[in-house]
N, C-alpha and C positions, 0 to 999 in steps of 0.2 A: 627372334629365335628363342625357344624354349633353352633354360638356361636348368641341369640337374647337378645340386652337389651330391656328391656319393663319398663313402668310407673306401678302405683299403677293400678292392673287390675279391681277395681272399676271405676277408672273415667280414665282410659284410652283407648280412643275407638279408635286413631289410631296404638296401640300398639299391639288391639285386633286382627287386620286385619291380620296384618303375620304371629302370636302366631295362631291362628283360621287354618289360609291358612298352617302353616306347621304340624298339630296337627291333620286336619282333613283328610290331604293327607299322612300321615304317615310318614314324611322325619324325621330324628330322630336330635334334638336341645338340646343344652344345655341356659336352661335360664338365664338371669341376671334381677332380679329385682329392680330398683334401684328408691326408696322410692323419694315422691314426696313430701319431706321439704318445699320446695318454689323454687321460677324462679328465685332468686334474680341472679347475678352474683357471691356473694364468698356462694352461697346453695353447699351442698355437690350433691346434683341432678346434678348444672350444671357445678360444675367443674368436676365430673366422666365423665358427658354426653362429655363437652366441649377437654376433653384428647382424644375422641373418633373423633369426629366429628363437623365443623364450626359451624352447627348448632347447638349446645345445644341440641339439642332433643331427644328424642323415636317418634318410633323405631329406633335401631341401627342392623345390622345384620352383626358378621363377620366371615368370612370366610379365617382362615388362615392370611396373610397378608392383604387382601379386607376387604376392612368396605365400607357398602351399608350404605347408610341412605334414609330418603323416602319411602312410603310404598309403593307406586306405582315403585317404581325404584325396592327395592324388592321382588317384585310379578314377576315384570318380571327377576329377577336374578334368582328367582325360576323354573320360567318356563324353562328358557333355561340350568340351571341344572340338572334340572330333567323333561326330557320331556314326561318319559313312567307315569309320575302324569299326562297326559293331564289339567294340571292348568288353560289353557286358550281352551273355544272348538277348534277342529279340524276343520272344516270346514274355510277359509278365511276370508268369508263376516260374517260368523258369528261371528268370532274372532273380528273382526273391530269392532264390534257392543258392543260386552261386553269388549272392551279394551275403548269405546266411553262412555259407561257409569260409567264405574269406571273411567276413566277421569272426567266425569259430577257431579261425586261426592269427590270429590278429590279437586275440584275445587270451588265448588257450595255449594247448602243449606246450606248457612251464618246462613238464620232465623233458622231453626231447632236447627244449631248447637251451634247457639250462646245464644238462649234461653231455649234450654232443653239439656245442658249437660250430657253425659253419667254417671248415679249413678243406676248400679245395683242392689243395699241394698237398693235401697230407692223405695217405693209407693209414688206416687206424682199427682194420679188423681184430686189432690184439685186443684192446683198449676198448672197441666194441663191446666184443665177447666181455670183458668184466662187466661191462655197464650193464645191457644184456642180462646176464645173473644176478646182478647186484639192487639193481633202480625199477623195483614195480611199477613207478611213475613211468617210464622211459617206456617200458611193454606195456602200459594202458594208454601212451599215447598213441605206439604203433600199430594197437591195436584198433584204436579210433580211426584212424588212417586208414588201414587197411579196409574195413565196414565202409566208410564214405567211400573212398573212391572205387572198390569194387561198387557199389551202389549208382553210383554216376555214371560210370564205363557203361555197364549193365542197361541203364535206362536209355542213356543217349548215343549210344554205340561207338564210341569212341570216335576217332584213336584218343581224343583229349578229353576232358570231364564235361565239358557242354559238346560235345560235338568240335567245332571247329576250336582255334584257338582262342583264348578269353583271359580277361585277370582273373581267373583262378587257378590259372595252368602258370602265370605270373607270380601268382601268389603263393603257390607251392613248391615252384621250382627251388629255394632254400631248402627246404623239406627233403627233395630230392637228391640234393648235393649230400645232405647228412644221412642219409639212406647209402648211399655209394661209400663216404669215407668212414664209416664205420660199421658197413656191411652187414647192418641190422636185416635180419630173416623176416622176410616179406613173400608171399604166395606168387609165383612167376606170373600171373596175371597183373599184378602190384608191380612187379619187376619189370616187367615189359612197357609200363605207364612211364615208369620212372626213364628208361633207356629214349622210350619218344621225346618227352622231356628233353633228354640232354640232347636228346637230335636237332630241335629249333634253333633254327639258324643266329638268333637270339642268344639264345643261351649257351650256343657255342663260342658264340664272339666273348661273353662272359669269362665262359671256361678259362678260355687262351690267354686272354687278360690279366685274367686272376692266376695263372701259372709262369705266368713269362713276369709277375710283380718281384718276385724274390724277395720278399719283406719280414723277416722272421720277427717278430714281438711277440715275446716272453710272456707279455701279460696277457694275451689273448691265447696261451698255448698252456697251461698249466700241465698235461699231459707229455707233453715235451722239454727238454731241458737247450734242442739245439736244432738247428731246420736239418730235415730230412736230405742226403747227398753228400 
């Protein structure tokens, strides 16, 4: 049985990516949650993480003796595991193109990511709106965003970015979560991606998860001084 560690599934959005990608394609996982104390080096986070892998990090994914880490590294472990999940499209040119944009996110939108951290519990359109006004980076991301995936909608007819579901409907859904909890102004066609999005049954199981955690940490919340209720 495929074995995944994950972060606290509130504020962990690349955690969400393969938890999402194996949950929504139906590959059967057993979870490991491994609570997000601090980064410090003797956290119990990252000496668990650290026994796993050089990186410290989530996700971790093992398989038997194999420990994948990187969420792009396991997307594509996935893929070539299980190829009858078509995880990545069939087609060549199209596969290139959505293995191109989850590389571009993978990579990319620092501003987004670095100013509107993943918190599912949280409404944050106050907070938005400064960001919003305040962080050029933050509107040259969502402006990126917007361009691609109206562009993808467009070509491949939705309702997802390749047509059917894929890891880059995986790989975006963090994206999505931070579109919702800081109610960043996005074109109702954008909007309506995003809403499919949280529709997947996948990423609902996520949702629920990550709201019934109740985990308030301070250092993941600079915005906040106390959880929301």
């Amino acid at each position: 049985m495929l074995k995944l560690y994950i972060g606290n599934k509130n504020y962990s959005s690349w955690s969400m990516r393969p938890w999402v990608l194996l949950k929504q394609a139906g590959i059967p996982f057993d979870e490991v949650k491994v609570r997000f104390d601090s980064f410090d080096a003797d956290s119990t986070f990252k000496q668990t993480l650290s026994a796993l892998t050089p990186t410290g990090k989530v996700p971790v994914l093992v398989d038997g003796d194999l420990v994948v880490w990187d969420t792009l590294a396991i997307a594509e472990y996935l893929a070539e595991q299980f190829p009858d999940k078509a995880l990545w499209p069939q087609d060549k040119s199209v596969r290139a193109r959505a293995r191109s944009v989850c590389a571009e996110m993978h990579a990319g939108f620092t501003g987004l990511r670095g100013n509107c951290p993943m918190n599912i519990d949280a409404s944050l359109a106050d907070t938005g709106a400064l960001i919003w006004r305040d962080k050029p980076a933050v509107r040259a991301d969502v402006a990126r965003l917007v361009a691609m995936w109206q562009e993808l909608l467009a070509q491949h007819g939705g309702p997802l970015l390749f047509g059917n579901f894929s890891i880059a409907d995986a790989y975006f859904a963090p994206v999505c979560m931070r579109l919702k909890t800081y109610a960043l102004p996005v074109p109702p066609v954008i909007a309506a991606y995003v809403e499919r999005v949280c529709a997947l049954p996948g990423v609902q199981a996520w949702v629920n998860d990550a709201l019934a955690e109740k985990d308030f940490l301070d250092f993941e919340e600079p915005y906040r001084l106390t959880p929301a209720g």
